[in-house]
C-alpha positions as CSV (number, residue, x, y, z in Angstrom):
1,X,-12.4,33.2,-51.7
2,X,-14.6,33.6,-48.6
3,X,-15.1,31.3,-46.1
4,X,-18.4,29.1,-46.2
5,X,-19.2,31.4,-49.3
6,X,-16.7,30.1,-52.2
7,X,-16.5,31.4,-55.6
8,X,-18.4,34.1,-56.5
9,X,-20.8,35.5,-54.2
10,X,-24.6,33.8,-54.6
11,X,-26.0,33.7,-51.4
12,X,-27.7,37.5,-52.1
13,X,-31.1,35.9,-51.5
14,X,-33.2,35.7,-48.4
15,X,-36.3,36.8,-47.0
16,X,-37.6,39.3,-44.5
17,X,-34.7,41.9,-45.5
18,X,-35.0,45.3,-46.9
19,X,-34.4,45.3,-50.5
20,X,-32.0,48.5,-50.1
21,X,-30.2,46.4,-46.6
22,X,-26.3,45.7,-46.8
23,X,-25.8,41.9,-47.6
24,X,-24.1,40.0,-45.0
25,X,-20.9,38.1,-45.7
26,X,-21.5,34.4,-46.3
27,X,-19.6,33.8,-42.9
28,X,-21.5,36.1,-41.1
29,X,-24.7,34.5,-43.0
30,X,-23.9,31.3,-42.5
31,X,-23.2,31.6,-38.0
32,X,-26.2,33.9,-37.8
33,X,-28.7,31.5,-39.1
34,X,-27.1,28.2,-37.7
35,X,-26.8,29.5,-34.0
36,X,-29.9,31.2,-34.4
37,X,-31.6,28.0,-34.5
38,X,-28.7,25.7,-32.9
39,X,-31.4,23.7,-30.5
40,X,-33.4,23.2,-33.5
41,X,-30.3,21.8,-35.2
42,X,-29.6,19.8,-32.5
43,X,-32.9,18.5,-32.4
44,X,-32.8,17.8,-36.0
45,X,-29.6,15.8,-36.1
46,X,-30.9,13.7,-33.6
47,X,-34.0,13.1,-35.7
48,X,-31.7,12.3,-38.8
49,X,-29.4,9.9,-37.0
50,X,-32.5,8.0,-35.7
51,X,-34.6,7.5,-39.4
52,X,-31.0,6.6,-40.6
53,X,-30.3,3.8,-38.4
54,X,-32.4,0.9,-40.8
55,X,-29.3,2.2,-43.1
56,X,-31.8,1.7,-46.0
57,X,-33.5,4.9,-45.0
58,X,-30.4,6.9,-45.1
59,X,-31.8,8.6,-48.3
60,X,-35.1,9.4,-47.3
61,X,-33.9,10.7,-44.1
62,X,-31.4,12.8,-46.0
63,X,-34.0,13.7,-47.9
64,X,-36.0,14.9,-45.1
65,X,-33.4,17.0,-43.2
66,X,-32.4,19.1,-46.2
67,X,-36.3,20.2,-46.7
68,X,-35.9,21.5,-43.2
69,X,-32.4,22.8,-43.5
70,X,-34.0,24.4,-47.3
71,X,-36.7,26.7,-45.1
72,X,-33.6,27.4,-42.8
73,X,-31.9,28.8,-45.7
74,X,-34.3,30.7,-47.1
75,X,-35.0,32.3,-43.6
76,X,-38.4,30.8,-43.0
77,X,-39.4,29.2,-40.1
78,X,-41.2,25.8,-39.9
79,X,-42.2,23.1,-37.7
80,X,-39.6,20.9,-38.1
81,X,-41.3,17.4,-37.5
82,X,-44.1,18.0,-40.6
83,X,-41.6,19.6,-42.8
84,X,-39.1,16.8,-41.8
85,X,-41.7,13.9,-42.6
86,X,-43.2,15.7,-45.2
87,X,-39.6,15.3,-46.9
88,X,-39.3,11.7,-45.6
89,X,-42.6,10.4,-47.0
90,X,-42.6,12.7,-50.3
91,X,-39.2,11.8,-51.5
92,X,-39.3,7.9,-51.0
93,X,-39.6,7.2,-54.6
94,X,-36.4,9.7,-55.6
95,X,-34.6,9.6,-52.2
96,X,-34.3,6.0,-51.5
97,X,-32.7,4.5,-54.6
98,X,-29.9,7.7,-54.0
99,X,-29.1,6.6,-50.4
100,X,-29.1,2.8,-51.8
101,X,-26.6,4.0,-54.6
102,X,-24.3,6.1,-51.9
103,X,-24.3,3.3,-49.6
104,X,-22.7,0.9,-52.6
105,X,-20.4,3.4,-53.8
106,X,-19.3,3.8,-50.1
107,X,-19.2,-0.1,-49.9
108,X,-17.1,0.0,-53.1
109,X,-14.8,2.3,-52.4
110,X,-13.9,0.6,-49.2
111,X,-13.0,-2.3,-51.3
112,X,-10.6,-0.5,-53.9
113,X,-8.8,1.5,-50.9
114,X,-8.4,-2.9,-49.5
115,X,-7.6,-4.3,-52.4
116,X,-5.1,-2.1,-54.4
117,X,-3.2,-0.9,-52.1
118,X,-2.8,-4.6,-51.2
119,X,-2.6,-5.9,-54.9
120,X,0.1,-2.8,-55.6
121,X,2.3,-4.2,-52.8
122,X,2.0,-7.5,-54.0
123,X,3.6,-6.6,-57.2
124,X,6.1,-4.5,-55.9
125,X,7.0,-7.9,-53.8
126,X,7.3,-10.2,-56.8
127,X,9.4,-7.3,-59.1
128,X,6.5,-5.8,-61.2
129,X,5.2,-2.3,-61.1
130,X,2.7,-1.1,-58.7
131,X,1.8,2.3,-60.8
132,X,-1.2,0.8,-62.5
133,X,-3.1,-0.1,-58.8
134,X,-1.9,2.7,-57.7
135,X,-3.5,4.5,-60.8
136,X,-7.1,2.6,-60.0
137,X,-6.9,3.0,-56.6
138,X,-6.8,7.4,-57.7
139,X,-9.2,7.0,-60.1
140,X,-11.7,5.2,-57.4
141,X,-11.3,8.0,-55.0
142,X,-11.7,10.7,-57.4
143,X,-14.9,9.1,-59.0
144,X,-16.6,8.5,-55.2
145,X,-15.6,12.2,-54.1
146,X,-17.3,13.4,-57.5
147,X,-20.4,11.0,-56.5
148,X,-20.4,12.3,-52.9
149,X,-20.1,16.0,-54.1
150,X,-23.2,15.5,-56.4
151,X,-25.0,14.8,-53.6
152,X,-24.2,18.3,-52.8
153,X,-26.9,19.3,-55.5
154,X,-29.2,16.3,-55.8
155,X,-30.8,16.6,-52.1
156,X,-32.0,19.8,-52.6
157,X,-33.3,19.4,-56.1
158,X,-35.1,16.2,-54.9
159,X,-37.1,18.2,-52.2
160,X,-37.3,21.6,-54.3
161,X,-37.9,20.6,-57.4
162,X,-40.9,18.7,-59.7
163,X,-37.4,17.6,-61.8
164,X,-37.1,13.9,-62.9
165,X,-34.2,11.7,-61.8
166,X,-32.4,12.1,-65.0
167,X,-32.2,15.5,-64.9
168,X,-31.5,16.1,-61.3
169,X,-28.5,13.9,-61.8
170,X,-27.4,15.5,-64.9
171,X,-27.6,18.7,-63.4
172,X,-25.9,17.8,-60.3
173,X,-23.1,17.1,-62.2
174,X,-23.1,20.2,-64.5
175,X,-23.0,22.1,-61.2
176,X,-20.3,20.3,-59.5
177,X,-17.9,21.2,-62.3
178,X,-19.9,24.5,-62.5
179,X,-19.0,25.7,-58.6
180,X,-16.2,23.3,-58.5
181,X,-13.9,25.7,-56.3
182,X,-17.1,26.3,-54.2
183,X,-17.6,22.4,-54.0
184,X,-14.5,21.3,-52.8
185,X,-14.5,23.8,-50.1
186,X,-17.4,22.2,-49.1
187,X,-15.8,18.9,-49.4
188,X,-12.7,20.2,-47.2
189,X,-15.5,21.1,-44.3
190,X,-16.9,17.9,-44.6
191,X,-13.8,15.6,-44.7
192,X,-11.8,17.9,-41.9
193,X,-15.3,17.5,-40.0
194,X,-15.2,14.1,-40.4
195,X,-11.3,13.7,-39.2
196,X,-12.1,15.9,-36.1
197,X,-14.8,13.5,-34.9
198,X,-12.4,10.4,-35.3
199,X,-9.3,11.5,-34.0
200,X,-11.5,12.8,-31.3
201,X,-13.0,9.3,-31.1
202,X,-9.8,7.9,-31.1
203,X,-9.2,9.9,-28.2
204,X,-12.6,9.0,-25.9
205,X,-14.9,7.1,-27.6
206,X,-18.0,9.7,-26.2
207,X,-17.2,11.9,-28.9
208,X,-18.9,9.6,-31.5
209,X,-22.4,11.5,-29.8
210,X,-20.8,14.7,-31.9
211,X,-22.6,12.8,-34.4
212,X,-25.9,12.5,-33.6
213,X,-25.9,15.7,-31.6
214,X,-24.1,18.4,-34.0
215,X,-22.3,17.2,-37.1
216,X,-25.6,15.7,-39.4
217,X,-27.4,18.9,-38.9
218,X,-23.9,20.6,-39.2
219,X,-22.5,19.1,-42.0
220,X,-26.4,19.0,-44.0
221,X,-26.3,23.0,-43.7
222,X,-23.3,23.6,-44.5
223,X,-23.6,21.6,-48.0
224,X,-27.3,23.7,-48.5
225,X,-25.8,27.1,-47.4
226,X,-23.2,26.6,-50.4
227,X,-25.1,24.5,-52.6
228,X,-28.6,26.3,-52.9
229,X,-27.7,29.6,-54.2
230,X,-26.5,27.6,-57.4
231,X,-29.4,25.9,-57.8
232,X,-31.5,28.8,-57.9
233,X,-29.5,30.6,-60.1
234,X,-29.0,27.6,-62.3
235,X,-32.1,25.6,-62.5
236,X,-34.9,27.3,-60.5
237,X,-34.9,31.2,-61.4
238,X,-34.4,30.4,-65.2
239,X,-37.4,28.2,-65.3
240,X,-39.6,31.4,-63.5
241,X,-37.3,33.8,-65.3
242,X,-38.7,32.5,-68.8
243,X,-42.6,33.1,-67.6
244,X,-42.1,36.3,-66.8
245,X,-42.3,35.7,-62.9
246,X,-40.5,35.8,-60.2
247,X,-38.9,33.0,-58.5
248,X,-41.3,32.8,-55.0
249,X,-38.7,31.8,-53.1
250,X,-37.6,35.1,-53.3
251,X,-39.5,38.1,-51.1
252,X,-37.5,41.0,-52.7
253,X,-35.6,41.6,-55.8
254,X,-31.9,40.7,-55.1
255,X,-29.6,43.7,-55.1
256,X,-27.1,42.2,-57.2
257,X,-24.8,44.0,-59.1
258,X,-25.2,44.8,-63.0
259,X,-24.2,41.7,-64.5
260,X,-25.4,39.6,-62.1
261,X,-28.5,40.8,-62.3
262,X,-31.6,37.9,-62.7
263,X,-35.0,39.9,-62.6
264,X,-34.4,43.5,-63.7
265,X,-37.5,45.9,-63.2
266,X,-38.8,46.8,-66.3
267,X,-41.5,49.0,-65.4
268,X,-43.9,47.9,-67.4
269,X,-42.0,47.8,-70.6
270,X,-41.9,43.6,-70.8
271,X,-42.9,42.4,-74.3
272,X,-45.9,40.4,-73.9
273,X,-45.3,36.4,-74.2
274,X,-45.8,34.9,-77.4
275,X,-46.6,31.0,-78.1
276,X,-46.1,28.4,-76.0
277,X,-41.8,27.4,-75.5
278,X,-40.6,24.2,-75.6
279,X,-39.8,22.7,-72.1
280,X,-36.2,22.8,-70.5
281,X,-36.0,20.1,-68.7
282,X,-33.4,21.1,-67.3
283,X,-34.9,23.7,-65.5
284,X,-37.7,23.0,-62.6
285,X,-40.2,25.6,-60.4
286,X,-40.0,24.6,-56.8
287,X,-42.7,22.5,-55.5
288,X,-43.1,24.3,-52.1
């Protein structure tokens, strides 16, 4: 298992590299594109903290930040503002209700880590077992971390794909249990990123601006870095894959290895197309 890479290896994409170049470790990957643009994703975190603060924008400006962070991936560059807003404004419809629905499960999940804990003692107290709050209490944190961990997949589909609600939720979770050793790692970055900045807090209340300045932008590209390779290999490249085409996100054919081969150069020896296949809805082409 690799660092910032986990599971198998799917981050063989990219553009502006030589089809026959070595492919970088994920690590290696991963710090050359983030430092690379670091003032940019300083900039950007401070743009994201700022649409975020009406707390009902939270979606949209998450929305916003991964198209930016998407071009990032993909090695392209972009001015950040238009691509930002273009997410923003673009993604209201899908975007907002998400960050609505993330900000009750939070809510909610504040509540049940109160209120069992509490109710468990209680029983212990009057003689009765406290398994069974104990047992919600589990069950409550395991069903937000699956929630938070769709998220993982449902950002990126929302600004990369022409995909309907319903299915970017249903295929958010098919790839959370699909890349689930990949998706927790992501989840340990996130949650010991998350304990850094509060023990830190805890320790001089300045180091709250490591939000705003580093750890949105941080955190956002982190979850796209290990996110988007399955979503192209999962939803994107088999919708181009069935047409015959390429996915255009791609500026070479990936050197994968045999069996993880997507596009395989036929030479001219494809079998022409025949009728018209019924939809996979499942499966969406990128809308920029």
């Amino acid at each position: 298992m690799s660092f910032l890479g986990f599971g198998a290896d799917y981050e063989r994409a990219g553009s502006g590299i030589s089809k026959n170049a070595p492919v970088k470790k994920p690590f290696f990957r991963f710090t050359e594109m983030y430092f690379g643009r670091i003032w940019k994703m300083i900039k950007l975190s401070l743009l994201t903290f700022v649409f975020c603060i009406p707390v009902v924008t939270i979606g949209p400006a998450i929305a916003g930040m991964t198209k930016v962070l998407r071009t990032y991936y993909l090695d392209k560059d972009t001015f950040m503002l238009h691509e930002f807003m273009k997410g923003f404004s673009g993604n209201l419809k899908k975007s907002l209700p998400v960050g609505l629905v993330d900000l009750l499960f939070g809510a909610g999940l504040v509540c049940a880590l109160e209120l069992y804990p509490a109710m468990g003692d209680a029983a212990a107290a009057a003689g009765n077992s406290s398994a069974p709050y104990t047992i919600l209490c589990v069950i409550s944190v395991s069903f937000a971390l699956t929630v938070l961990m769709m998220n993982f997949y449902a950002f990126p589909m929302i600004v990369a794909t022409e995909l309907s609600m319903k299915n970017i939720v249903r295929n958010s979770f098919f790839l959370v249990c699909l890349g689930l050793k990949r998706n927790i790692g992501t989840l340990l970055i996130v949650l010991l990123t998350a304990g850094f900045i509060v023990i830190s807090s805890m320790v001089h209340v300045i180091a709250l601006l490591l939000i705003p300045l580093w750890a949105i932008s941080f955190l956002g590209f982190v979850i796209v870095f290990n996110s988007y390779p399955l979503i192209q290999k999962y939803v994107i490249d088999p919708y181009y894959e069935e047409r015959g085409e390429d996915n255009p996100e791609y500026d070479y054919l990936k050197p994968l290895d045999e069996e993880d081969t997507v596009f395989t150069d036929k030479g001219g020896e494809e079998a022409p197309v025949e009728g018209k296949k019924k939809k996979d809805k499942k499966k969406g082409r990128i809308i920029s």
